[in-house]
N, C-alpha and C positions, 0 to 999 in steps of 0.2 A: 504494500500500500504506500502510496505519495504519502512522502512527509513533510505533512503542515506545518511542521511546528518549526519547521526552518526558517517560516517567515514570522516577525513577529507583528501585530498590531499597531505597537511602535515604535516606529522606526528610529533608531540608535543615532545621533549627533553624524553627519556625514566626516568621513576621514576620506583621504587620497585614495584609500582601493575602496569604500565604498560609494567611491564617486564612480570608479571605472568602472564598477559591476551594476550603477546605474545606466551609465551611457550605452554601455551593452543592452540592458532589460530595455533602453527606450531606443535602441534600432532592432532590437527583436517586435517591440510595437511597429513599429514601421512598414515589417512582414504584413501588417493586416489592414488596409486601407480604411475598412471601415467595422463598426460591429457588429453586422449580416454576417460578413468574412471571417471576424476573430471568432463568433459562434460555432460557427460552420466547422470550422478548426476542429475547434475547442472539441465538439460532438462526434467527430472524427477520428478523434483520440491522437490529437497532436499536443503533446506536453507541454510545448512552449507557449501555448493558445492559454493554458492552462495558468499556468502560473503568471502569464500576462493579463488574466483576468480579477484572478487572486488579489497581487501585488496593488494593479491598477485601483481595486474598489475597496478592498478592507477597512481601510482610515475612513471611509465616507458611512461604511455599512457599522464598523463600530462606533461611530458618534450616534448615528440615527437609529440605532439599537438602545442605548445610554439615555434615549429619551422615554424609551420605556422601563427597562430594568437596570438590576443591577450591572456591576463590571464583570463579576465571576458569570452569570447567566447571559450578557450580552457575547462574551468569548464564547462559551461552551455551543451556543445555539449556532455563533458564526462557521464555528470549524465544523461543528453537525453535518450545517449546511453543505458547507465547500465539499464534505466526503461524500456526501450524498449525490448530489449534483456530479462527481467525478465517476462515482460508481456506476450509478443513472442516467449519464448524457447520454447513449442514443437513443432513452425515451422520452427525451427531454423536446419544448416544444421550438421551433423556429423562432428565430428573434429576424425580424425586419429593422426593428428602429432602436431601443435602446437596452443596452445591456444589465444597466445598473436600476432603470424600473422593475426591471425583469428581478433581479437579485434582492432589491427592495420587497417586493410582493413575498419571494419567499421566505425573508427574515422575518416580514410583520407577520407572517401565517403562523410560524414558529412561534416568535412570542406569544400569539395570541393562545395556540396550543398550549404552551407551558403554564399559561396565568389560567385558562380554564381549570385544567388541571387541579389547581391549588381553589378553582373557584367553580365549582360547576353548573351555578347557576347564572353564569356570568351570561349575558347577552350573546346573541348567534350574529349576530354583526358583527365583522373584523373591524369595522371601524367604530360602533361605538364602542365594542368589548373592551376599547384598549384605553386608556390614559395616558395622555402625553406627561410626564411627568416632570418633566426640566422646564419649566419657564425658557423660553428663544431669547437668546442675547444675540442682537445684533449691533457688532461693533464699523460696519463698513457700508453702512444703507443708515435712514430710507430717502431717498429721494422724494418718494412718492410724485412722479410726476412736477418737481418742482429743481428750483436751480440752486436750492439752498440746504444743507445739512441739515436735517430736526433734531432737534433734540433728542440725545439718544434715553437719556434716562425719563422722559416722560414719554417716548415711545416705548420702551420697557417695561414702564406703569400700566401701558396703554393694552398692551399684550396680556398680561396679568388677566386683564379682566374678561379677555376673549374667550368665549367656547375653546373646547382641544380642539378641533377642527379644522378650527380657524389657525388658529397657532401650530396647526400641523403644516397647513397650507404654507402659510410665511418661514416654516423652518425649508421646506421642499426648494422653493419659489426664490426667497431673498438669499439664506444660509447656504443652500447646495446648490441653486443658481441652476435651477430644473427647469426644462421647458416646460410650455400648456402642455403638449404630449403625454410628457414624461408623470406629471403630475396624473393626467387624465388614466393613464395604465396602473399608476401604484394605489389609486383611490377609487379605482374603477368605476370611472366618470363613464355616460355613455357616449360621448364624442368630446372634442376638445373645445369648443364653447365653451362646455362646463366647468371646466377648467379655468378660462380665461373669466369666467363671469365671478367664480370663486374668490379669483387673485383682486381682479377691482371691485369685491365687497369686501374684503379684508382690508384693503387700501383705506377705502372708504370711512370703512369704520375704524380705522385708526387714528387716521386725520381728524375727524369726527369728536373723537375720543379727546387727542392731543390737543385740539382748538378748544378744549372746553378750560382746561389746566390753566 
């Protein structure tokens, strides 16, 4: 069996050869022009697809894990996953457009499984079942359609008082910098409208929120 554990979650201060054995991993990206292609690979059983997948999404899948559970349950669920998904790619399904929606839907399915578990009257919606638990700090937005920086810490007041939903949305959206698309598949929107109409009531009601302060 591939050994996960040679990669870790967080990645160690860069030195001189962990710079080189980066510039290698990002011309071994390079093999795969697009994420139809790196899938393809991947499900083929090409090892370098593999751990170009890995490597690429981990840091983005353990933060957005972290907003649900712990650190020991966000790891354990991630490498779950990766083994699963290795053992299981050729029944795995086609990916067209994004890789990391794709990988997103399976960690939220996971946690949502493990918290049943411990809850089993928990709601049959993946999306209410679940609690965003980290309050969204955003240190690098919001624009909001304007030319001037808002105020971070009363946009953080402003979050606070959001639905999870809502503050799933702006973690997706602002934080991991997700398309409508990408949003539309991990929340399973039925077209991308919905997506986009989500992102400008969040806005909305934040500005909304922040004007009143």
């Amino acid at each position: 069996m591939y050994n996960l554990n040679a990669y870790k979650i967080k990645q160690p201060e860069e030195t001189a050869l962990s710079k080189k054995k980066n510039d290698a991993f990002n011309d071994d990206q390079k093999k795969f022009s697009s994420d139809k292609k790196l899938w393809k690979a991947f499900k083929r059983g090409n090892e370098d697809a593999f751990i170009i997948i890995y490597k690429k999404y981990i840091d983005g899948l353990y933060s957005f894990g972290r907003q649900f559970c712990n650190k020991e349950l966000t790891e354990d669920l991630i490498q779950d996953m990766f083994i699963q998904l290795r053992e299981k790619r050729k029944e795995l399904p086609d990916i067209t457009n994004s890789i990391r929606s794709f990988l997103f839907q399976c960690l939220k399915r996971r946690i949502f499984n493990s918290k049943k578990k411990k809850q089993p009257i928990m709601k049959t919606n993946l999306w209410e079942g679940l609690d965003f638990e980290i309050t969204v700090s955003i240190d690098e937005v919001i624009m909001l359609n304007e030319q001037k920086r808002m105020d971070i810490q009363k946009v953080e007041e402003a979050l606070k008082t959001l639905p999870k939903k809502y503050r799933e949305v702006v973690y997706y959206y602002f934080h991991l910098g997700m398309s409508y698309n990408e949003i539309k598949e991990v929340l399973n929107f039925s077209n991308v409208k919905s997506a986009r109409n989500m992102v400008y009531k969040v806005i909305k009601k934040i500005k909304k929120k922040v004007s009143k302060k």
